[in-house]
C-alpha positions in Angstrom: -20.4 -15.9 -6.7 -23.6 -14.4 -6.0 -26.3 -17.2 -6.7 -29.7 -16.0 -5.8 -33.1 -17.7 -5.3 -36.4 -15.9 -6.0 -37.8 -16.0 -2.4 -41.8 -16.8 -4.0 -40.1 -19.5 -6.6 -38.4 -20.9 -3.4 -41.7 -21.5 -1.2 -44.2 -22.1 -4.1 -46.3 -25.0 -3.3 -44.7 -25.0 0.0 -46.4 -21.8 1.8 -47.2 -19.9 -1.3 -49.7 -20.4 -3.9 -48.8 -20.6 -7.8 -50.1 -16.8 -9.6 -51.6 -18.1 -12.4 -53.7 -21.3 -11.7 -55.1 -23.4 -14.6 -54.7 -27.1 -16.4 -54.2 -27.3 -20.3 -53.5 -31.0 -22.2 -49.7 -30.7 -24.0 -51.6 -29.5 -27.2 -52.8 -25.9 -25.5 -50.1 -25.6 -22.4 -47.7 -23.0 -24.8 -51.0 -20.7 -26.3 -52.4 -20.5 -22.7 -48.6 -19.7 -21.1 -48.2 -16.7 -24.2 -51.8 -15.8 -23.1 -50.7 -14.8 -19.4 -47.9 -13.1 -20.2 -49.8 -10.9 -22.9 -52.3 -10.3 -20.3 -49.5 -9.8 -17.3 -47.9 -6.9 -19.9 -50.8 -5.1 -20.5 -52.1 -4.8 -16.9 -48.7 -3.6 -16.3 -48.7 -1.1 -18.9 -51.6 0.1 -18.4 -52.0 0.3 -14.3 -48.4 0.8 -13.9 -46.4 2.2 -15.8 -49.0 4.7 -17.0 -51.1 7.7 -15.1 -52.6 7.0 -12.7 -50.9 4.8 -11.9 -53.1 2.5 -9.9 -50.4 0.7 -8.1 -50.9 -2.9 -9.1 -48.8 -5.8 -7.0 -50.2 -8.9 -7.9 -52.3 -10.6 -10.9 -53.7 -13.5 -11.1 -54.6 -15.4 -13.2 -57.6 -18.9 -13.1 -59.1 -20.4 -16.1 -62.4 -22.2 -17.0 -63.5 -24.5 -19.6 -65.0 -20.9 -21.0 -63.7 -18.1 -19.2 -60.1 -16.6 -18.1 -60.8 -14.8 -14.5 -57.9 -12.2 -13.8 -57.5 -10.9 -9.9 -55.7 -7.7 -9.6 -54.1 -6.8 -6.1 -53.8 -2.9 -5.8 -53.5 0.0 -3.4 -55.8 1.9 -5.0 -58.8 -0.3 -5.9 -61.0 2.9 -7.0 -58.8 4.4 -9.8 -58.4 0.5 -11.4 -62.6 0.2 -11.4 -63.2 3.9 -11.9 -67.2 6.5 -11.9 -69.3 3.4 -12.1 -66.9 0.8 -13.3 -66.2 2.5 -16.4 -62.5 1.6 -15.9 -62.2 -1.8 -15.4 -64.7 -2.3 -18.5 -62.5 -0.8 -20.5 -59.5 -3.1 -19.3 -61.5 -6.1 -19.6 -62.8 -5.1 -22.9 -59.0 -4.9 -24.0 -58.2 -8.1 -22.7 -60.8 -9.7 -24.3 -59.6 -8.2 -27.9 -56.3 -9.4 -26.9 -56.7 -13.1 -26.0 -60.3 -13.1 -27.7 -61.5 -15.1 -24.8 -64.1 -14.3 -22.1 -62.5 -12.3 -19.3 -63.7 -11.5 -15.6 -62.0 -8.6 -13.9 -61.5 -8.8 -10.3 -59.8 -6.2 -7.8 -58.7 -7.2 -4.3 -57.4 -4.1 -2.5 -54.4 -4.3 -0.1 -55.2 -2.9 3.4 -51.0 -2.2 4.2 -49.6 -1.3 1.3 -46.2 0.5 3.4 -45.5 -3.6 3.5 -45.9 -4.5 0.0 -42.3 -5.5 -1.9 -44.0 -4.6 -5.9 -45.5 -1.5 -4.3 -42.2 -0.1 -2.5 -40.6 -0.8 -5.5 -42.9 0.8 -7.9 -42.8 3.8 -5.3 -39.2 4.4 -5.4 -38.7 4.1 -9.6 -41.7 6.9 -9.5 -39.2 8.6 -7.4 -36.0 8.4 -8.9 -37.6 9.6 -12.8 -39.0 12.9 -10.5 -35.0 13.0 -9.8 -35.1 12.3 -6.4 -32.3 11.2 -3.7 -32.2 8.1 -3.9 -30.9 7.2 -0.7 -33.8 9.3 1.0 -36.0 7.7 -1.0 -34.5 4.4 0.2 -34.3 5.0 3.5 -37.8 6.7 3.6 -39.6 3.6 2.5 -37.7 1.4 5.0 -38.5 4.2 7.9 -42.4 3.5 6.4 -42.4 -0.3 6.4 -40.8 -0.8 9.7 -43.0 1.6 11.4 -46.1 -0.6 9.1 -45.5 -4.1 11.2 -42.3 -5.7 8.8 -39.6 -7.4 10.8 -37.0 -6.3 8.5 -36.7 -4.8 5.3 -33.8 -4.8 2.3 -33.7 -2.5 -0.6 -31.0 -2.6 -3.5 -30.6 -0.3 -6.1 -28.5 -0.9 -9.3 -27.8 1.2 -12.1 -26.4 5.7 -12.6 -27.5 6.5 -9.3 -27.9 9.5 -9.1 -26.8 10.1 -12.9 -23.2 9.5 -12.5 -21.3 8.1 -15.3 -20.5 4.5 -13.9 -23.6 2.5 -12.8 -22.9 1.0 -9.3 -24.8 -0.6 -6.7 -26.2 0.8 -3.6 -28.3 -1.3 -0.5 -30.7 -0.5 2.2 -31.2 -3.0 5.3 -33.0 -3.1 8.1 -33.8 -5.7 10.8 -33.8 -9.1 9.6 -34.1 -11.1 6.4 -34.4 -15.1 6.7 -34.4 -15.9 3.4 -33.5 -19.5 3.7 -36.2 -19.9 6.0 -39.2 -21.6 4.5 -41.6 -20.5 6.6 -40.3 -16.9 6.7 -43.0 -14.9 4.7 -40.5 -13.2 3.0 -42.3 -10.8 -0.3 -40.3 -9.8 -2.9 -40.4 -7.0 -5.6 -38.8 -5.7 -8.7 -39.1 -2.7 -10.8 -37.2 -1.1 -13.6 -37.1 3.0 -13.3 -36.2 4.6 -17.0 -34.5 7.5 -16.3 -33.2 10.0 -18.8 -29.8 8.6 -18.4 -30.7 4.8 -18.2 -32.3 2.0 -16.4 -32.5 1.9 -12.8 -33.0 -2.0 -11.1 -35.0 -1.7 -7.8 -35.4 -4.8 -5.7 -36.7 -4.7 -2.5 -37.4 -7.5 0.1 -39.9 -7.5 3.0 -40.5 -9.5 6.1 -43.5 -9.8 7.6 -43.1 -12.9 9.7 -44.1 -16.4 9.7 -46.6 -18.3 8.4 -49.5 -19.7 10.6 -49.4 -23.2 10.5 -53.1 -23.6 10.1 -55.8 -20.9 8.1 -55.8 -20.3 3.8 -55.5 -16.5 4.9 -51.8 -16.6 5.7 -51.8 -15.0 9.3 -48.4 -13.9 10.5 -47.0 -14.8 13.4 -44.5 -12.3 15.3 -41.5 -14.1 15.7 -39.2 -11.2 17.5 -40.1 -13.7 20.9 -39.0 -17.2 20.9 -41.7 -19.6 22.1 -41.2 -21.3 25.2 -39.3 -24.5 24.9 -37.4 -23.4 21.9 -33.4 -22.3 21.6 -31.9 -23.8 24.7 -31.2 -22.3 27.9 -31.6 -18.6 28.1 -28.6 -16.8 27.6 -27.8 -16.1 30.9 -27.4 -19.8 31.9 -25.6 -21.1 28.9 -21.7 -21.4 29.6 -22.1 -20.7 32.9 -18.7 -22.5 34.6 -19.4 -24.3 37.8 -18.2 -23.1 41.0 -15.1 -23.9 42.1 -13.9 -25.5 38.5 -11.9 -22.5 36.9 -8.6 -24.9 36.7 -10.5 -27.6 35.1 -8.6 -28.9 32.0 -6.3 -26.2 32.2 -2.7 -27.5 31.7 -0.7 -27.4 34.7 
């Protein structure tokens, strides 16, 4: 049937944090909800899906009793605060105008970006409207990640690959994905690429390991050993007959 869970819906309040972090009474919970998704478009709009393409992965969003602080996660931290900051006044001078609240403009920049789901994603729709392969591109990024730390990476692609006239679906995997794994730090991405002849999906998921079980920074833990103790006997000991007792419980 194909039922799907987001994988940051799944652990939030769990191992994730919640992206947009405020209170509002009844009365004000709907204007403040309308006001993050205004804000979330525009960023996008204007970061992503227009030149220079900054490369944004992650906004979020905290409020005050007076002021809405937004914290932009990018790749390219210079191009989003531009010669002197001119650039991020500009977007949080539009921001303002938009929500007509006081707005503070942060920018957290991403040290691995080859291991960032939104990024890959955003990557390969960049890609596919310059009309390239896109299993190269595919395979490229999962080459990229790999060789970046990630213990497995999946990339699927829906829509006229390729231009052809009946939109199919085409996936990328390697290593492993535990996505019913709670503490799996498994980041997930999704982009829309608008080609000439239509709308390309792009979904990509990355894992990066498992969550420390102590520290607010989220430090990954390799899990391609076991830890002593854990799974059983090693493999070479389990179902190991005992001498002499091949013809036990045969039928004779």
């Amino acid at each position: 049937m194909g039922q799907k869970v987001h994988p940051l819906g799944f652990r939030l309040g769990v191992t994730e944090d919640w992206r947009s972090r405020w209170f509002a009474p009844k009365a004000a919970y709907a204007e403040f909800l309308i006001e993050d998704h205004k804000i979330r478009n525009m960023v996008e709009q204007k970061l992503n899906r227009t030149a220079p393409f900054a490369g944004v992965s992650k906004i979020e969003i905290e409020r005050t009793r007076n002021e809405v602080k937004v914290v932009l996660s990018t790749a390219r931290p210079g191009m989003v605060i531009g010669p002197k900051g001119a650039e991020v006044d500009k977007l949080r001078e539009a921001l303002e105008e938009l929500i007509d609240r006081k707005v503070a403009v942060n920018i957290k920049e991403i040290k691995n970006p080859d291991i960032d789901a939104q990024l890959i994603a955003l990557d390969i729709g960049e890609q596919l409207k310059r009309r390239a392969s896109f299993r190269r591109a595919m395979k490229a990024k999962c080459e990229a990640a790999m060789a970046s730390g990630a213990l497995g990476v999946k990339i699927i692609c829906n829509g006229r690959l390729g231009g052809a006239e009946m939109s199919r679906m085409e996936t990328q995997k390697t290593g492993s994905i535990p996505l019913s794994r709670l503490q799996a730090c498994v980041d997930y991405g999704f982009s829309a690429s608008f080609t000439t002849y239509g709308a390309i999906g792009i979904r990509v998921w990355v894992y990066r390991g498992l969550y420390a079980e102590k520290g607010e920074d989220s430090q990954l833990i390799d899990t391609t050993q076991a830890p002593p103790g854990e799974g059983g006997a090693p493999r070479e000991d389990r179902g190991r007959r005992p001498r002499g007792g091949g013809d036990r419980g045969r039928g004779r």
